[in-house]
ChimeraX commands (.cxc) that place a marker at each C-alpha (Angstrom):
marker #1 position 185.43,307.50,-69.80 radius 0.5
marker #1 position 182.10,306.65,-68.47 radius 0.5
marker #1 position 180.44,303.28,-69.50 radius 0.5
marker #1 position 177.40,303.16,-71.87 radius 0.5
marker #1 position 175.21,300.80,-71.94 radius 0.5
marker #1 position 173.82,299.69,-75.21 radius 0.5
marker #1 position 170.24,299.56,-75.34 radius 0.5
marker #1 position 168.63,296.41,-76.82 radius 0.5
marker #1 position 165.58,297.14,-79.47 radius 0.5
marker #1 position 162.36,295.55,-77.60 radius 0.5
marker #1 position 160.54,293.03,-79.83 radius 0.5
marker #1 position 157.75,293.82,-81.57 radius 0.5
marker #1 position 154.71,293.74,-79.41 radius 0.5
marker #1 position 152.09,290.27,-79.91 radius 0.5
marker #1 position 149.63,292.65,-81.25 radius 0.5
marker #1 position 151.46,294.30,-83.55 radius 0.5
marker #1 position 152.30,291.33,-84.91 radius 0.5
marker #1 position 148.96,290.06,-85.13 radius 0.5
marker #1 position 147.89,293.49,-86.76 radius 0.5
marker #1 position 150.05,292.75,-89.30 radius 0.5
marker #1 position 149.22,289.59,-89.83 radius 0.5
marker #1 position 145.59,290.76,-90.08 radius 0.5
marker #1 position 146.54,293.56,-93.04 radius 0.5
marker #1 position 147.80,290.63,-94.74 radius 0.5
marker #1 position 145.82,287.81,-96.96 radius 0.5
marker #1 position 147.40,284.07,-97.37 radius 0.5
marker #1 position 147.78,284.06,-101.24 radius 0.5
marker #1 position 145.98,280.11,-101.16 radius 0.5
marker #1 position 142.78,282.27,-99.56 radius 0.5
marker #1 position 142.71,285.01,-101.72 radius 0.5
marker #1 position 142.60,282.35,-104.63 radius 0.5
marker #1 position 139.54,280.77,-102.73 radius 0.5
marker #1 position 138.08,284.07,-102.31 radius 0.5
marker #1 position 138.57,284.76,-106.02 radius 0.5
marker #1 position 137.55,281.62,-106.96 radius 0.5
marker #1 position 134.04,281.96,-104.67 radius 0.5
marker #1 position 133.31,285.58,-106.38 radius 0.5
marker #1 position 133.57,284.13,-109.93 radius 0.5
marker #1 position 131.52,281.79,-109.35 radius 0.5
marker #1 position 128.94,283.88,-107.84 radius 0.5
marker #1 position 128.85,286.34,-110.31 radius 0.5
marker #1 position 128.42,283.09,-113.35 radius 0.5
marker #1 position 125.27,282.18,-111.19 radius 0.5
marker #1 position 124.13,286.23,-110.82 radius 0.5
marker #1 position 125.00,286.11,-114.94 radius 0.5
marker #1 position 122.49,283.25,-115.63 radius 0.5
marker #1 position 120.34,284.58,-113.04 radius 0.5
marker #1 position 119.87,287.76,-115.35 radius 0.5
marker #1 position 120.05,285.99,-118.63 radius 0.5
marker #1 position 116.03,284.68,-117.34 radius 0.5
marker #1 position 114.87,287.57,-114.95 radius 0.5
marker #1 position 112.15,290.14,-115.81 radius 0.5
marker #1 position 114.29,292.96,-115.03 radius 0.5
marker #1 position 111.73,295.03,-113.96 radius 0.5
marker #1 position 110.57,292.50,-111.84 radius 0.5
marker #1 position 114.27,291.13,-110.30 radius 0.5
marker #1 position 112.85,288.35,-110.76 radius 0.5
marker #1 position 112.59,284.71,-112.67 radius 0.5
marker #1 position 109.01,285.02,-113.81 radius 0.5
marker #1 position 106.83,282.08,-115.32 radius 0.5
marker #1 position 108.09,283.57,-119.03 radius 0.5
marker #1 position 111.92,283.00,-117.57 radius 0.5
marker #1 position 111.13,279.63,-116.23 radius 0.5
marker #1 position 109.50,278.55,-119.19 radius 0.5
marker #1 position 112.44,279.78,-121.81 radius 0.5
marker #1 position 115.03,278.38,-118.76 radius 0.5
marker #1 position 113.24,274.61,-119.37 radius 0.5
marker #1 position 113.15,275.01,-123.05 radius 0.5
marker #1 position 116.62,275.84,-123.14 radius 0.5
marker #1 position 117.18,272.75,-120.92 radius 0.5
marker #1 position 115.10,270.83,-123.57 radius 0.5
marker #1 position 112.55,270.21,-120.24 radius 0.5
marker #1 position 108.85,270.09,-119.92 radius 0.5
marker #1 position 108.04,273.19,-117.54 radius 0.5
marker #1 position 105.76,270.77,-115.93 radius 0.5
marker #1 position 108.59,268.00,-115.65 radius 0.5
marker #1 position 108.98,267.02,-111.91 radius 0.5
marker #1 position 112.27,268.08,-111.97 radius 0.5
marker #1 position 111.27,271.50,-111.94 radius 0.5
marker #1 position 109.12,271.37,-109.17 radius 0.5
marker #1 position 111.85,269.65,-107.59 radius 0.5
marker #1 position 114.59,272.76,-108.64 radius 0.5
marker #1 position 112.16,274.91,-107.01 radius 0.5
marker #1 position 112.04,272.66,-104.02 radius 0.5
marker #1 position 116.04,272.93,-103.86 radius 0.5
marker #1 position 116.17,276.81,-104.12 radius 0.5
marker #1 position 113.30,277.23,-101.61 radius 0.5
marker #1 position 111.36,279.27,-104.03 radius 0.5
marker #1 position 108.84,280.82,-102.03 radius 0.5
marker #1 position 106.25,281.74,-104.79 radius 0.5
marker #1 position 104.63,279.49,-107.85 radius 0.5
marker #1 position 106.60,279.97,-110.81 radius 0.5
marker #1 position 108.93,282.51,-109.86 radius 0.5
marker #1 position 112.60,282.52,-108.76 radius 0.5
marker #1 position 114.67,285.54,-106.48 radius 0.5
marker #1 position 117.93,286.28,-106.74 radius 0.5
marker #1 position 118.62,284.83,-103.41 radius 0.5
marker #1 position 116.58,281.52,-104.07 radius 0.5
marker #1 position 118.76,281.17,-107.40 radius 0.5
marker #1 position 121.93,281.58,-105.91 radius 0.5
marker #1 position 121.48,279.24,-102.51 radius 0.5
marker #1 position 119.60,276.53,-104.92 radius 0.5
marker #1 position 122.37,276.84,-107.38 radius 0.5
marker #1 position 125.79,276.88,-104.68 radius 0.5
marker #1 position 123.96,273.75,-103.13 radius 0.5
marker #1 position 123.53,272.18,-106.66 radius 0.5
marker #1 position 127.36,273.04,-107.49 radius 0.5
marker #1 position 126.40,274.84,-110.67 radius 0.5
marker #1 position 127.38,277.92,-112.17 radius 0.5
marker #1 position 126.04,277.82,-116.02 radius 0.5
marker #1 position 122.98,276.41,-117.67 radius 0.5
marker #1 position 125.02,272.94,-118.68 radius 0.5
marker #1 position 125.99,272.17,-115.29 radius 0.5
marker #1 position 122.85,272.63,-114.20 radius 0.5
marker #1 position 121.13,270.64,-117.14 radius 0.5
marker #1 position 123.17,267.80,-116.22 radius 0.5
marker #1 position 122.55,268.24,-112.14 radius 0.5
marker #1 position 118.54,267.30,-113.01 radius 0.5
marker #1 position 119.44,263.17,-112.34 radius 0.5
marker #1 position 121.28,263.61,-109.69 radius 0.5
marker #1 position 118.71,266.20,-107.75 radius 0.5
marker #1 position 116.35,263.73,-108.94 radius 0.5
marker #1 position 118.10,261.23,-106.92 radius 0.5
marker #1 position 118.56,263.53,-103.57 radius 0.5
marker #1 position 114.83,264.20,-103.84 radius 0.5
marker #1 position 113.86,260.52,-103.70 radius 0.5
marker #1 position 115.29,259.69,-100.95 radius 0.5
marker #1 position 112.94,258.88,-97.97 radius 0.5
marker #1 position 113.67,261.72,-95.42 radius 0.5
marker #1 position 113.86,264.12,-98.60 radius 0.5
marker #1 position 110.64,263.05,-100.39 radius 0.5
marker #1 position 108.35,263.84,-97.52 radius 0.5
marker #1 position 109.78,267.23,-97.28 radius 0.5
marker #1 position 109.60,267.35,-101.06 radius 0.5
marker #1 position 105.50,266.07,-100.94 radius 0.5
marker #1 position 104.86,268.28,-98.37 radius 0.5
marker #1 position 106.42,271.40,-100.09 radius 0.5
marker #1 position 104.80,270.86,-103.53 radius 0.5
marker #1 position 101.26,271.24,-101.46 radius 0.5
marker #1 position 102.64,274.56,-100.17 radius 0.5
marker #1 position 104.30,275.66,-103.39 radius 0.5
marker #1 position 100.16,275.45,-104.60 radius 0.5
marker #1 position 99.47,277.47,-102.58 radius 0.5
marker #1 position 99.10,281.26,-104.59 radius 0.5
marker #1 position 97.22,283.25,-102.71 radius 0.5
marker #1 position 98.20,284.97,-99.18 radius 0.5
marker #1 position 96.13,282.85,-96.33 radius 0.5
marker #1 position 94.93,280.16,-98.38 radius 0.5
marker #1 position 94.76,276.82,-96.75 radius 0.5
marker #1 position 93.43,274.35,-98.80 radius 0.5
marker #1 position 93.82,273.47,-102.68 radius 0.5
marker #1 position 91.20,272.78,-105.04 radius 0.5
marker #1 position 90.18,269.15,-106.37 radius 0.5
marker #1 position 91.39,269.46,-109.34 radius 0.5
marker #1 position 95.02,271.01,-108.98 radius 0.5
marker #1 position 95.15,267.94,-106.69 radius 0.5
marker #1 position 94.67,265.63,-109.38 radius 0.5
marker #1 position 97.26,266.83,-111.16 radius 0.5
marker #1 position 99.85,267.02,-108.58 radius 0.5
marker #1 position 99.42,263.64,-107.18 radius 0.5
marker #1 position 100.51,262.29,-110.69 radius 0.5
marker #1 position 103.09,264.44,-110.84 radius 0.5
marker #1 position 104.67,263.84,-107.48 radius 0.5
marker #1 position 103.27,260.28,-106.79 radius 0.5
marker #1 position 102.06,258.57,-109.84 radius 0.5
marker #1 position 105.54,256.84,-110.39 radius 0.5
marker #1 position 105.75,255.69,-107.44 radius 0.5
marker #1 position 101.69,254.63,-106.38 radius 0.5
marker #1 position 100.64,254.73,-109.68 radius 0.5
marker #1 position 97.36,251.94,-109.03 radius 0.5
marker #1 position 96.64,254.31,-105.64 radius 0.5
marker #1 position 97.03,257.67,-107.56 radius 0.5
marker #1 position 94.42,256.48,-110.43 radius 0.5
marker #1 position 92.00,255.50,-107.57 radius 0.5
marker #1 position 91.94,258.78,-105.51 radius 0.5
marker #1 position 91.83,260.64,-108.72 radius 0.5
marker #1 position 88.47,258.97,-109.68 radius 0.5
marker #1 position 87.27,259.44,-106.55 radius 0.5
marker #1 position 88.01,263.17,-106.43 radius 0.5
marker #1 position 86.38,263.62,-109.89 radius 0.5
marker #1 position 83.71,261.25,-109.21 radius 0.5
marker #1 position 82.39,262.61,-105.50 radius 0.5
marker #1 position 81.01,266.03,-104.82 radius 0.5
marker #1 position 81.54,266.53,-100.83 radius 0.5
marker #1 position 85.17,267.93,-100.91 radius 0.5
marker #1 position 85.90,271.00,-103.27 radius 0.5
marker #1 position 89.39,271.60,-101.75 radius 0.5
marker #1 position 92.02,269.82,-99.60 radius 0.5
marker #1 position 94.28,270.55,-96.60 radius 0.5
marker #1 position 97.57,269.80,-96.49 radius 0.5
marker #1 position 96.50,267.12,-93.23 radius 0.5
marker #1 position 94.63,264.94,-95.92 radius 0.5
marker #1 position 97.43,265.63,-98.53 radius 0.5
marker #1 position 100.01,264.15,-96.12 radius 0.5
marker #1 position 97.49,261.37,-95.26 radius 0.5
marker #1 position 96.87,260.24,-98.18 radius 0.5
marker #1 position 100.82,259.60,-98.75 radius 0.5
marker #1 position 100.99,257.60,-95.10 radius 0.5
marker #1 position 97.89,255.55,-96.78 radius 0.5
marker #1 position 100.23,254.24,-99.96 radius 0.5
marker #1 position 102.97,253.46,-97.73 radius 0.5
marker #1 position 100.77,251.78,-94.82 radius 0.5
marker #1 position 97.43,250.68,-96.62 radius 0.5
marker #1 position 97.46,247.26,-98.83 radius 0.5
marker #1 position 96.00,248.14,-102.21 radius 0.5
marker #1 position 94.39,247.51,-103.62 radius 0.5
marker #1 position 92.55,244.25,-101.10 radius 0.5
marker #1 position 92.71,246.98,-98.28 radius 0.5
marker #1 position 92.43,244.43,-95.93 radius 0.5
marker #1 position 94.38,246.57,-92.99 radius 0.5
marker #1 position 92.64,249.90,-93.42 radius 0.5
marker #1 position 90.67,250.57,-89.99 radius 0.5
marker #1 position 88.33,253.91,-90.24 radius 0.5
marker #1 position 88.44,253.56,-86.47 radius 0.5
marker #1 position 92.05,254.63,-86.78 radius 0.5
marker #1 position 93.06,257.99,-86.85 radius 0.5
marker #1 position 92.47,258.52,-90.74 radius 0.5
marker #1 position 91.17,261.87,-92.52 radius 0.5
marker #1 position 86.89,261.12,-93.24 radius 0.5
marker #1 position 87.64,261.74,-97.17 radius 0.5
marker #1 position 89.77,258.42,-96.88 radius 0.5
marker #1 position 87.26,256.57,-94.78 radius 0.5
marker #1 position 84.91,257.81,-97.69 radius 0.5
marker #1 position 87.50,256.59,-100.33 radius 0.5
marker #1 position 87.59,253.32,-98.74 radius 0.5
marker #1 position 84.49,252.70,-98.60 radius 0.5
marker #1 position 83.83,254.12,-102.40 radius 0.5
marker #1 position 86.46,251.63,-103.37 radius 0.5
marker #1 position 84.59,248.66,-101.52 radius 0.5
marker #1 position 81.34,249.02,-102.70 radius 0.5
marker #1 position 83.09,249.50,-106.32 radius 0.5
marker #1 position 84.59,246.08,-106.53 radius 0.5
marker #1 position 81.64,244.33,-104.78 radius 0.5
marker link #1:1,2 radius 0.2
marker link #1:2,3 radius 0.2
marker link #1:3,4 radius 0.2
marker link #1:4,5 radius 0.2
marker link #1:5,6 radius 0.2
marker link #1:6,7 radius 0.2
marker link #1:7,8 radius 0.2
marker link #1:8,9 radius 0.2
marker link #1:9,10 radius 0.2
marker link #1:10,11 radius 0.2
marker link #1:11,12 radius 0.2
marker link #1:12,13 radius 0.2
marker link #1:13,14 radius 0.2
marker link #1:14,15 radius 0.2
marker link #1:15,16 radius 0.2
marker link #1:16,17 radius 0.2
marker link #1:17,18 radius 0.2
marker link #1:18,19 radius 0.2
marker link #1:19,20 radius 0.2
marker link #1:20,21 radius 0.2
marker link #1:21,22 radius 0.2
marker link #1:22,23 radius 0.2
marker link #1:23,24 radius 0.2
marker link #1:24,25 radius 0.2
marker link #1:25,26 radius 0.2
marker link #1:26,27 radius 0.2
marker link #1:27,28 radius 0.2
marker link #1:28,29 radius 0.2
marker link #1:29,30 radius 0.2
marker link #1:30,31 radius 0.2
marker link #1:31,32 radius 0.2
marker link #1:32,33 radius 0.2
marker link #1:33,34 radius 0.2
marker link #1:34,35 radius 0.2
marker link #1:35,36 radius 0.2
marker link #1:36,37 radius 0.2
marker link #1:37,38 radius 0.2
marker link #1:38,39 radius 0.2
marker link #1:39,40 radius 0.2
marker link #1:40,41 radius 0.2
marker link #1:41,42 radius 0.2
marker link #1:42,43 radius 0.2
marker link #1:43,44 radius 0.2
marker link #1:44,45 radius 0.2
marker link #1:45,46 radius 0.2
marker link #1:46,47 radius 0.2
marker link #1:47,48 radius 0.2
marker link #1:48,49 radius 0.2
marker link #1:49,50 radius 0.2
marker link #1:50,51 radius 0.2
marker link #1:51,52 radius 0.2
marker link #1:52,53 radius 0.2
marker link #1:53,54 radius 0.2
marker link #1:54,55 radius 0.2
marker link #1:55,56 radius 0.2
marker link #1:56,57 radius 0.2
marker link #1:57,58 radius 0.2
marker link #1:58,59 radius 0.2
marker link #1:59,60 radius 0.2
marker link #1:60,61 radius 0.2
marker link #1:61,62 radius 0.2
marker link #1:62,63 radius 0.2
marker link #1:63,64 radius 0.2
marker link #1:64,65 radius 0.2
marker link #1:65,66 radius 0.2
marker link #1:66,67 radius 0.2
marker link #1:67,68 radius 0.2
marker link #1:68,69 radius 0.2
marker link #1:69,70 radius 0.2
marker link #1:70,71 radius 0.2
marker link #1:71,72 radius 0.2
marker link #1:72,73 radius 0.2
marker link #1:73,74 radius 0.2
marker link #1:74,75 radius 0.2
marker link #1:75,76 radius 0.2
marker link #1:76,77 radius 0.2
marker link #1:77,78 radius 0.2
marker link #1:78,79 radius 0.2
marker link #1:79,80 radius 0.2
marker link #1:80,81 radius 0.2
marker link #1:81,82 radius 0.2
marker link #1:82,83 radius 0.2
marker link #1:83,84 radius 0.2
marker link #1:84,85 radius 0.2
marker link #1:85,86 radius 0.2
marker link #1:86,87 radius 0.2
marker link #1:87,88 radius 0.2
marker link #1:88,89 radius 0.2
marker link #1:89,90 radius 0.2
marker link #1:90,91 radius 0.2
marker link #1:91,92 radius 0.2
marker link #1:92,93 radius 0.2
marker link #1:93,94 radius 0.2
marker link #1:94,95 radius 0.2
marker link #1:95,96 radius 0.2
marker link #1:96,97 radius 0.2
marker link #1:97,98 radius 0.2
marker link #1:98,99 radius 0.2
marker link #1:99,100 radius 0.2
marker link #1:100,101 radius 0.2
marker link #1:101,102 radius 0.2
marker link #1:102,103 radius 0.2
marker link #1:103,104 radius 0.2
marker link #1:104,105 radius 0.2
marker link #1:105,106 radius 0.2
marker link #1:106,107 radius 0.2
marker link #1:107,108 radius 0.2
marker link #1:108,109 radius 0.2
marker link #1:109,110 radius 0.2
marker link #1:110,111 radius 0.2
marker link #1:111,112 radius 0.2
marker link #1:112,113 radius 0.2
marker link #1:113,114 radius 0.2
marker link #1:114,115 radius 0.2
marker link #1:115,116 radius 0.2
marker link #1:116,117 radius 0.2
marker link #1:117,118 radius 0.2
marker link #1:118,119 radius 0.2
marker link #1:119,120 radius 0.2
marker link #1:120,121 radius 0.2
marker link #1:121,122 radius 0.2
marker link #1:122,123 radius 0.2
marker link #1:123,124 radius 0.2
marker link #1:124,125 radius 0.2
marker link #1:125,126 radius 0.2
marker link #1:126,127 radius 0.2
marker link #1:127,128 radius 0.2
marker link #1:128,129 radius 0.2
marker link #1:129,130 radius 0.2
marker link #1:130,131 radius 0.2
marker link #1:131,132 radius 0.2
marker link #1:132,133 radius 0.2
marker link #1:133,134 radius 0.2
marker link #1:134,135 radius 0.2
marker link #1:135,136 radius 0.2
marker link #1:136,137 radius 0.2
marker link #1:137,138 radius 0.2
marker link #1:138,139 radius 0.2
marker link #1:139,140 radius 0.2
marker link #1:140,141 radius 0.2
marker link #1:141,142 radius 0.2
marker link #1:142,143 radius 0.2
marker link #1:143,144 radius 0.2
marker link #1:144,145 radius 0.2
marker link #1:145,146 radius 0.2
marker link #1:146,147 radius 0.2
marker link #1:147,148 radius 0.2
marker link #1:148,149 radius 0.2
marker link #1:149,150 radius 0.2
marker link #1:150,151 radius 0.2
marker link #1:151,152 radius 0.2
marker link #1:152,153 radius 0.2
marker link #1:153,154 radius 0.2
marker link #1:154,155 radius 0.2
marker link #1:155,156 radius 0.2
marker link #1:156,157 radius 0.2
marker link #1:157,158 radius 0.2
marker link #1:158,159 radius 0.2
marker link #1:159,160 radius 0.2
marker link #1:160,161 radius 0.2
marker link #1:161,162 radius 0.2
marker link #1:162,163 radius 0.2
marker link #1:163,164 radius 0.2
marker link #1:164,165 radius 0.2
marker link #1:165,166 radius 0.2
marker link #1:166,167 radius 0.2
marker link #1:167,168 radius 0.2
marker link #1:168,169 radius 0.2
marker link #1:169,170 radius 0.2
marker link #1:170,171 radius 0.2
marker link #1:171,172 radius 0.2
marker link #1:172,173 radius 0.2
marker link #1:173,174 radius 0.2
marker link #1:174,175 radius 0.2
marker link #1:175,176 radius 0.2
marker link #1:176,177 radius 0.2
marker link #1:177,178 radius 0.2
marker link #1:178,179 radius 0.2
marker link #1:179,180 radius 0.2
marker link #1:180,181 radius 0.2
marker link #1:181,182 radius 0.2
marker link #1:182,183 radius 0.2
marker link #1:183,184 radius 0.2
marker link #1:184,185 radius 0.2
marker link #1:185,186 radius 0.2
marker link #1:186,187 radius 0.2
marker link #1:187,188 radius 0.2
marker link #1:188,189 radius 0.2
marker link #1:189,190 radius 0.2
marker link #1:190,191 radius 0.2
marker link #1:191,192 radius 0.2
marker link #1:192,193 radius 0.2
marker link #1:193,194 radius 0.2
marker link #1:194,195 radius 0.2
marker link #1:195,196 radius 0.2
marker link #1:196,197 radius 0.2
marker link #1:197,198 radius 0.2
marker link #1:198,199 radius 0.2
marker link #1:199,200 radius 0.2
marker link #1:200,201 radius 0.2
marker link #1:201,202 radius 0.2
marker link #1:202,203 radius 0.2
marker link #1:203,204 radius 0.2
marker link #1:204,205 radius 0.2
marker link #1:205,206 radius 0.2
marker link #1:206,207 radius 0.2
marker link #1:207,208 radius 0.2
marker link #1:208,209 radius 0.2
marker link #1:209,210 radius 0.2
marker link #1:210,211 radius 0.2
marker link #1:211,212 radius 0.2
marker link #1:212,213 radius 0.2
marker link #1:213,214 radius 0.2
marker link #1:214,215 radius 0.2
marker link #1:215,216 radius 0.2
marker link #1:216,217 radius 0.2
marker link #1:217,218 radius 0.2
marker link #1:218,219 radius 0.2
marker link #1:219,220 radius 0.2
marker link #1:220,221 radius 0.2
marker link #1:221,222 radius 0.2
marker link #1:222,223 radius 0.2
marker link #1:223,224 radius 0.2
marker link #1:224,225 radius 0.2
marker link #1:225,226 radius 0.2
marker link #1:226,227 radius 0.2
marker link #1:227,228 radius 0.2
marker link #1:228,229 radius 0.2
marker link #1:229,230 radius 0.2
marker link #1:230,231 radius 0.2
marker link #1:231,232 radius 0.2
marker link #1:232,233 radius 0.2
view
């Protein structure tokens, strides 16, 4: 009888096997997965639960029922500093997108959690790096309409003792007379804003014995100075 020769299957080629590995999910990443959706869709629900739906937005109206419900002050730092975390692009309003990018970064998913997060964002904010970004941005976030530049004297005064009167509070009283007291300067730019934030941290106040006008210092400040000197004379 003639010999035959038994055939050995071949093995199953390396990208089969890696097709089939594809097809299938790792039951620990499918929780993850899971777990990520969820948690997007509790952010989307409180998202909604404020919007103006017509808008698809968080409107001033939603912010302000969002703080009360929060049992916040809409003009509380803390939600200028929210807005700061979600990027919010636009004064008193809040995208879907902003919401849910603030929110993951926050680690909150319902109005408790994020109730509770206010301390703790409170903290991040003051921290050095994060507070000039955080000054800088709550110039910007005054700024309403598209091209403007420059804010007006008296929105000024109000945001320096929101963002700065804790800290400066002798400094912020000063400029704040000043503003309300001269008539050259109607508006600011966000170059004096800043400066005037390097002068609390550099200048001694209130003897102002280092501040040099020869120094590269915004004329409103050299005018400040000077207001301030002839004052206590």
């Amino acid at each position: 009888m003639p010999r035959t020769s038994k055939r050995k299957a071949a093995p199953p080629s390396s990208a089969s096997v890696k097709s089939s590995d594809s097809l299938s999910v790792r039951p620990g990443k499918a929780g993850a997965v899971k777990a990520v959706t969820k948690e997007v869709d509790r952010i989307d629900q409180l998202f909604d639960s404020y919007a103006n739906k017509d808008l698809g937005l968080i409107d001033p109206e939603g912010v302000e029922t969002l703080c009360s419900d929060m049992g916040v002050q809409h003009t509380d730092v803390r939600i200028l500093m929210l807005a700061w975390k979600l990027k919010a692009k636009k004064q008193g309003y809040f995208s879907k997108d902003e919401w849910r990018t603030g929110l993951k970064a926050l680690k909150v998913d319902n109005l408790e959690k994020l109730k509770k997060a206010l301390p703790t964002l409170e903290t991040e904010v003051m921290t050095p790096p994060n507070f000039e970004d955080f000054y800088a941005y709550a110039f910007k976030y005054c700024l309403t309409e598209e091209m403007q530049k420059c804010v007006d004297v008296e929105t000024i005064c109000e945001l320096l003792n929101l963002v700065l009167g804790s800290q400066f509070c002798a400094q912020v009283d000063s400029i704040t007379e000043y503003l309300k007291f001269q008539s050259d300067y109607r508006v600011l730019t966000m170059d004096q804003w800043v400066n005037f934030y390097r002068f609390c941290h550099e200048i001694s106040f209130p003897d102002l014995h280092n501040y040099d006008s020869d120094q590269a210092w915004p004329l409103i400040l050299d005018s400040f100075v000077e207001w301030l000197r002839e004052k206590r004379k």
